[in-house]
N, C-alpha and C positions, 0 to 999 in steps of 0.2 A: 646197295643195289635194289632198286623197282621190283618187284615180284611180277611179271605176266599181268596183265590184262587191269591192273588197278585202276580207278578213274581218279580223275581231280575232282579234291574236293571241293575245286570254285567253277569249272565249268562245266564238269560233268564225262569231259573226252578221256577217252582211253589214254594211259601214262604208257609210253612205247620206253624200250629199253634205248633206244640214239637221242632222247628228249633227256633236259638238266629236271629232274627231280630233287620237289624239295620234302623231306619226311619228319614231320614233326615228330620230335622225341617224349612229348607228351600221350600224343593218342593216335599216334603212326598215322593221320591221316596221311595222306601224298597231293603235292599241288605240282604243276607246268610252275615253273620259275617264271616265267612269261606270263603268265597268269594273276602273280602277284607282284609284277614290274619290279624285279631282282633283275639286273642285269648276268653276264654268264661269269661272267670275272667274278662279281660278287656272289654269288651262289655256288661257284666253286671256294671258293674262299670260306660258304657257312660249311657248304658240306664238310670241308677238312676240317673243320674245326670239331665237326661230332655232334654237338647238341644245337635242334633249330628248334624254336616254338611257334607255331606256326600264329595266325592273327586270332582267328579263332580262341583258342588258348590265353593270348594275352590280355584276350578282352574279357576274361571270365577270370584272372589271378588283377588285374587292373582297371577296374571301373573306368575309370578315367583316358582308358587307353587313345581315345580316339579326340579323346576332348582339342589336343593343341592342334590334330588335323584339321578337325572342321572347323576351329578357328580361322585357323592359316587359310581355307578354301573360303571362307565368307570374304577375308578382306583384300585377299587376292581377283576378287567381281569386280567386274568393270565399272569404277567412280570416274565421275567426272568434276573436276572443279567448277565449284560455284562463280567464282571471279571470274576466268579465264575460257570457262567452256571445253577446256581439254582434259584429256584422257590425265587419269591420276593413275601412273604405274606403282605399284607393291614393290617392283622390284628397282624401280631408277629412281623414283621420288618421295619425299618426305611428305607428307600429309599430316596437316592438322585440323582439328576442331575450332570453330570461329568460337570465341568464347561467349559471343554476344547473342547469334544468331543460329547457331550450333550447325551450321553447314560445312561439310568436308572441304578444302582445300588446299592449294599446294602449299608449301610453309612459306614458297616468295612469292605468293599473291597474299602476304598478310604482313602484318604490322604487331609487334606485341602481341599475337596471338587472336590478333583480330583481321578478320578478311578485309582487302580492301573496297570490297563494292559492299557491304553492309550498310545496311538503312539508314540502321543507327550510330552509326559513327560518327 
C-alpha cells in the first residue's frame, strides 16, 4: 500500500491510493505504473510477486542496463533503402550492409551481399 500523498519519482505527481503503484524494494522510491509503461496486468503481476527494482536501481547495480535499449531505438529510426528508395522496417524487413558501398538495404535489393544499384558492381 502507497502511504498518502507520495509523489512519483518520474513525474513528480501525487501517487493517489485508486492509482497501480509501483515501490521499489530497494529505496522505496514510488512510481505511476503508467509512468514507466507497465501495463496494469503486468504491474499487478510485479506487485504479487513482492520484490520490484525500480529503473533507477538497475542502472546503478548494471552499467550496461540500458545499453540493448538504445541500441534497439537507434535501429529502430527510419532507413530507407539505398536501392529501392523505401522505408526499411525493423520490424518486417531484413536489412543489410552493401559490403562494397557500405549503404543500408533491403536484403532483396541485394545480391551476395551486395546492393543492386552499386557503382561498383
Amino acid at each position: 500500500m502507497v502511504p498518502c500523498r507520495e509523489r512519483c519519482c518520474s513525474c513528480a505527481r501525487q501517487v493517489y491510493l485508486h492509482d497501480i503503484a509501483m515501490i521499489c524494494s530497494m529505496d522505496n522510491n514510488v512510481y505511476h505504473s503508467t509512468c514507466l509503461g507497465i501495463s496494469n496486468k503486468c504491474a499487478y503481476e510485479l506487485i504479487d510477486q513482492g520484490d520490484w527494482t525500480c529503473p533507477s536501481c538497475m542502472r546503478g547495480m548494471f552499467p550496461f542496463y540500458d545499453h540493448d535499449v538504445e541500441r534497439e531505438v537507434a535501429a529502430a529510426k527510419t532507413t530507407y533503402c539505398v536501392a529501392c528508395k523505401k522505408l526499411i522496417s525493423p520490424l518486417k524487413h531484413v536489412r543489410i550492409t552493401c559490403s562494397i558501398c557500405k549503404f543500408i538495404v533491403h536484403k532483396t535489393c541485394s545480391t551476395l551481399n551486395i546492393c543492386t544499384t552499386c557503382p561498383q558492381r
